[in-house]
C-alpha positions in Angstrom: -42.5 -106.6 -95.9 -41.6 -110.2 -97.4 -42.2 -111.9 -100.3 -44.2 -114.2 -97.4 -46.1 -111.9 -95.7 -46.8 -110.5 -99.4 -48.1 -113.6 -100.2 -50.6 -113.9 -97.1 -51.8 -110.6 -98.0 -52.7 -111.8 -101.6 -54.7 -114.6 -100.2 -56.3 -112.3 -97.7 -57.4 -110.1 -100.7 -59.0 -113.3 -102.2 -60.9 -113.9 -99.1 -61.9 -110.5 -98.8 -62.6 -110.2 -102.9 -61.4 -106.9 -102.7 -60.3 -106.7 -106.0 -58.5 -103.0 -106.7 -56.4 -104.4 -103.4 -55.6 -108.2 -105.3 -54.7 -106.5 -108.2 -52.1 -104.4 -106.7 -50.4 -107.1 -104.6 -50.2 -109.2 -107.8 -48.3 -106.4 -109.3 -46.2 -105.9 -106.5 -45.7 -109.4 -106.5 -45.0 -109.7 -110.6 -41.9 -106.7 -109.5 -40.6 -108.9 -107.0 -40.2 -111.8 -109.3 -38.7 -109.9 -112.3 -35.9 -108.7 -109.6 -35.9 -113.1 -108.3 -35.7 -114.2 -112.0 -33.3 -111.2 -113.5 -30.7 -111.7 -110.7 -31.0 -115.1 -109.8 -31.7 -115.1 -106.3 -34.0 -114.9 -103.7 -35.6 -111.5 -103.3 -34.9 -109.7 -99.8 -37.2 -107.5 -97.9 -35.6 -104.6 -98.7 -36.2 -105.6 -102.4 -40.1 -105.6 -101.5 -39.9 -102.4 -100.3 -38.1 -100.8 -103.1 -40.6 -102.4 -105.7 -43.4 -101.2 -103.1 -42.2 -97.4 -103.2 -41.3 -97.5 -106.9 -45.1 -98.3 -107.9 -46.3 -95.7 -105.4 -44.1 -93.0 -107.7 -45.2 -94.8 -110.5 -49.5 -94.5 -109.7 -49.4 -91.0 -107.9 -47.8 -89.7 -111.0 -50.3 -91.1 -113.0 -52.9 -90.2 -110.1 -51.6 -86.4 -110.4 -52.4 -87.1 -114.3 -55.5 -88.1 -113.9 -56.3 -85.4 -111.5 -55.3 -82.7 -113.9 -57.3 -84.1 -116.3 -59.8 -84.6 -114.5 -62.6 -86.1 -116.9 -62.6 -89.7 -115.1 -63.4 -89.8 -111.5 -63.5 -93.2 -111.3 -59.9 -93.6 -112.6 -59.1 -90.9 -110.2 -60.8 -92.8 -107.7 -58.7 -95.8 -108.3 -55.7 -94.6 -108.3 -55.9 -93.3 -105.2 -57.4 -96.4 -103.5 -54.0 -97.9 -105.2 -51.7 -95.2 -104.2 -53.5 -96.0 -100.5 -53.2 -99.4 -100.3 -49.3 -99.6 -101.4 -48.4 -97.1 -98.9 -50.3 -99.2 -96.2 -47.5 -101.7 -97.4 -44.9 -100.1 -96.2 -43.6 -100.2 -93.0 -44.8 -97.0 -90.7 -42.4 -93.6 -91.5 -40.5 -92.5 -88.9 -41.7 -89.0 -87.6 -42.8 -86.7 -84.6 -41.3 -87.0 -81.1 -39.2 -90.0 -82.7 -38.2 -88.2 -85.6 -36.7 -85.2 -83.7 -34.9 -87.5 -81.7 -33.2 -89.2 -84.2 -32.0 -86.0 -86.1 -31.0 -84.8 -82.5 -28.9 -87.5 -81.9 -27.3 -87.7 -85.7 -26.5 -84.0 -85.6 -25.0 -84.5 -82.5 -22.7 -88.1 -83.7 -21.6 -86.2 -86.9 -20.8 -83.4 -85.3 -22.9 -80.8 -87.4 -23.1 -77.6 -87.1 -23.7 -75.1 -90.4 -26.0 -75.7 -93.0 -23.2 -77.1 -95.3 -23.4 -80.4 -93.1 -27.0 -81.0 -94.2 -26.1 -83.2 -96.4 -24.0 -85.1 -94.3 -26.9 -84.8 -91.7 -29.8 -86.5 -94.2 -27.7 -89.0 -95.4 -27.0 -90.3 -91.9 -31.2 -90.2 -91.9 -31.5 -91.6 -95.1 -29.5 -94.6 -93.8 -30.5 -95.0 -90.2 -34.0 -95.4 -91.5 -33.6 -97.3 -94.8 -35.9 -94.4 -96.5 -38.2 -94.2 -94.2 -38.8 -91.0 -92.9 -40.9 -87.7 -93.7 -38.0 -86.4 -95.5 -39.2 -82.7 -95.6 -40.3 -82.9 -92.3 -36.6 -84.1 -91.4 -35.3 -81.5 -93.5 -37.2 -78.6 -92.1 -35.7 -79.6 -88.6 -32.3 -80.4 -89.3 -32.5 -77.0 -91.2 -33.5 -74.9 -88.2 -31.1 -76.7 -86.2 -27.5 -75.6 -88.1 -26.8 -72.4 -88.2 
């Protein structure tokens, strides 16, 4: 996601008056321009998506809080809604029929073939996909793949 399309869906959370969603964005968008004014330059989509996934960490830990706690559902509520909405953000994981294929086709380019390359192997994920992946998903399959 831009800082653009960020934008438009700040605007569309106006519209809407959905408030827990505006709020969100607006901190999303606050990250974005810490990175823009901290490093003196324009902040790049993969920016955006970094900020994205460290708030996600950021609220489910407080979410798993909350839920241990459990004296304020509302909060819990919240935080969920928040945890929900940032991870709509984010561009869809990679995973399934897709997934499979992927991991296929890296095992086979790096040449893997004990469970010493699995490293090697989710690395060559991690990069392919920027992140983006249902890592243990990817790591129960590459795992019952090497020997």
């Amino acid at each position: 996601m831009t800082s653009e399309e960020l934008h438009n869906e700040m605007i569309a959370a106006m519209k809407a008056k959905d408030k827990t969603r505006l709020s969100i964005i607006r901190q999303v968008i606050g990250e974005v321009k810490n990175v823009e004014v901290n490093e003196r330059r324009d902040a790049t989509e993969e920016d955006v998506t970094k900020m994205i996934k460290r708030l996600i960490k950021q609220t489910a830990e407080t979410l798993e809080m909350s839920i241990k706690a459990g004296n304020n559902q509302e909060r819990t509520d919240t935080l969920q809604q928040q945890v929900d909405i940032l991870e709509s953000l984010l561009p869809a994981q990679l995973s399934g029929d897709a997934l499979t294929a992927l991991i296929e086709q890296t095992i086979a380019e790096l040449g893997a073939t004990t469970r010493k390359d699995m490293g090697r192997v989710m690395g060559a994920l991690n990069k392919a996909t920027d992140g983006n992946f249902d890592k243990a998903a990817a790591a129960k399959e590459v795992g019952s793949r090497l020997a």
